[in-house]
C-alpha positions in Angstrom: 33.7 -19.9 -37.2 34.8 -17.3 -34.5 36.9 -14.4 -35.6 40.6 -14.0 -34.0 40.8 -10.2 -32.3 44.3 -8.5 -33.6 45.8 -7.9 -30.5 49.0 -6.0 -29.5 52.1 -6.8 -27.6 50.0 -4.2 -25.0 46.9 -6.1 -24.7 49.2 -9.3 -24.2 50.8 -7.6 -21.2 47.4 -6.8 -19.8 45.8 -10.0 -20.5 48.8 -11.9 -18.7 48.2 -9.6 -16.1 44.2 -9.4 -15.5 44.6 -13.7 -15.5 46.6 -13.8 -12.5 44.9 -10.7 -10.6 41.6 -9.4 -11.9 41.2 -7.3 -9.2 44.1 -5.6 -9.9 43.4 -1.3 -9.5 43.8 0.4 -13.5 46.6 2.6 -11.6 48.8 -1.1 -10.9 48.0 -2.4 -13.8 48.9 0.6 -15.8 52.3 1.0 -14.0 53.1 -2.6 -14.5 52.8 -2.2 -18.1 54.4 1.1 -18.4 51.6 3.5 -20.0 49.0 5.9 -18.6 46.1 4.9 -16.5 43.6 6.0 -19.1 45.4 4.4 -21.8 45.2 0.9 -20.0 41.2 1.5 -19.2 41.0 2.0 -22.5 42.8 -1.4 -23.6 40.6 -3.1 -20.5 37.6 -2.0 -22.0 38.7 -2.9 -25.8 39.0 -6.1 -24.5 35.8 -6.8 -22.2 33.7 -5.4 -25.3 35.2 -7.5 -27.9 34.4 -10.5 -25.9 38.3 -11.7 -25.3 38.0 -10.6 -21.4 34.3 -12.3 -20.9 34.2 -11.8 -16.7 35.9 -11.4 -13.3 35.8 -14.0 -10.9 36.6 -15.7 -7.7 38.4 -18.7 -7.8 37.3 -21.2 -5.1 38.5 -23.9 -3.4 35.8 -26.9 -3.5 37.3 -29.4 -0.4 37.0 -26.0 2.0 33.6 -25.7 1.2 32.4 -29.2 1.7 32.8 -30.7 -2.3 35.3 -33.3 -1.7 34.5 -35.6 -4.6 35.3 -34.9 -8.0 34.5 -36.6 -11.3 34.8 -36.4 -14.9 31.7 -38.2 -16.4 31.7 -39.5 -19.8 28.1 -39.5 -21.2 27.2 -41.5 -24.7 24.0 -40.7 -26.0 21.4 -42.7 -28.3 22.1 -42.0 -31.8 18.4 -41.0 -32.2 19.6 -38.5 -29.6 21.5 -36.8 -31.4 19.0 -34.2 -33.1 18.5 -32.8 -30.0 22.2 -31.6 -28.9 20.5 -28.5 -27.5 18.2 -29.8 -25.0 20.7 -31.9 -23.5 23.0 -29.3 -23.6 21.2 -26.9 -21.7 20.3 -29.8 -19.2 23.8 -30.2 -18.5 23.6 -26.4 -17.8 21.3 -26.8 -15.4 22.5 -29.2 -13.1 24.5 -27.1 -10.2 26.5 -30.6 -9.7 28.4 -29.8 -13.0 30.8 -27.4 -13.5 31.8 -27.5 -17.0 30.2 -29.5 -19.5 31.7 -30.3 -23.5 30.6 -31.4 -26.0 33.5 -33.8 -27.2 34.6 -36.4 -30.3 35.4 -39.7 -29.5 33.4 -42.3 -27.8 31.4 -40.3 -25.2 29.6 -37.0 -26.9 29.2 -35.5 -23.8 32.3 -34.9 -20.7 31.0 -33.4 -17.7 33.5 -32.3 -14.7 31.1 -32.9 -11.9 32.0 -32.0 -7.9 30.3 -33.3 -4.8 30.3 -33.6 -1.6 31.2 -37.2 -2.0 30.9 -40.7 -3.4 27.2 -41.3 -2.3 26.3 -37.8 -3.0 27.6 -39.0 -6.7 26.0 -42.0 -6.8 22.9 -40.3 -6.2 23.4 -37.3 -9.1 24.0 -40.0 -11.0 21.3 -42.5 -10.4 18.5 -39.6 -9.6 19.3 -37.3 -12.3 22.0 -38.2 -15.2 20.0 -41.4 -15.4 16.3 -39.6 -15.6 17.9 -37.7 -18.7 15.8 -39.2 -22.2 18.5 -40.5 -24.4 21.6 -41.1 -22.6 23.4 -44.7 -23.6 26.1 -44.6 -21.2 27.8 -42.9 -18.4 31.4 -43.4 -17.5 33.0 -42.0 -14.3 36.7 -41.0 -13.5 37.2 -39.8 -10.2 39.9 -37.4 -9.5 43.0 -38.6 -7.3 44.6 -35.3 -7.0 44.4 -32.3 -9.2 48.7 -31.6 -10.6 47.1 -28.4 -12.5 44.2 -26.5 -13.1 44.7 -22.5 -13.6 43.2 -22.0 -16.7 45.4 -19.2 -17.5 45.8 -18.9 -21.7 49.6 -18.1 -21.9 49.8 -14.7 -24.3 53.7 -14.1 -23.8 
């Protein structure tokens, strides 16, 4: 069981902040927040070693580079399976076609959010690879219609 980090009404600020704009300079950030540069590095660093800041990254838009097509994919495995949560797991990993991968409760074990290029290039990772996986039951698709939200920002405020 993971262990909650006490955090201040400080490291809230920051956190709400480094969500929206983790490029942000320490200088900003510090002024936004109303205490001294090396104070807030401090805080930043508090946070990126404890494991509650975990990395910095670019957030992409998939249809302007070519990935049109996206799917959540339920995936059922054999009950005999089951021992060997780990392997699948890290297959899942592996494949560049998925972009998040839970393990869930409920009828599927597995959800995958997969993105493509489109339909046939689903069909495919789905015939030539999902498929070829030892112990998978089922696979269910959803395609996405439109995405309403997805910001993954953790309100703190």
């Amino acid at each position: 069981m993971s262990q909650n980090i006490k955090l201040d009404q400080l490291d809230h600020q920051i956190i709400d902040i480094l969500q929206k704009d983790g490029r942000i300079a320490n200088s900003k950030l510090a002024q936004m927040v109303g205490y001294s540069a090396p104070t807030v590095l401090e805080r930043v660093k508090k946070l990126e070693r404890s494991g509650v800041i975990q990395n910095y990254k670019a957030s992409l838009e998939p249809r302007l580079l070519g990935l049109n097509f996206q799917v959540y994919t339920g995936i059922e495995v054999e009950v005999s399976q089951l021992g060997n949560v780990k392997e699948l797991e890290e297959r899942f990993h592996s494949l560049p076609e998925v972009l998040a991968c839970y393990h869930i409760a409920g009828d599927f074990d597995f959800l995958l959010k997969v993105c493509v290029k489109n339909q046939e290039t689903y069909k495919d990772f789905v015939t030539e690879q999902l498929s070829e996986i030892k112990g998978i039951k089922r696979i269910q698709s959803w395609v996405v219609l439109s995405t309403i939200k997805d910001d993954n920002i953790i309100q703190m405020n």
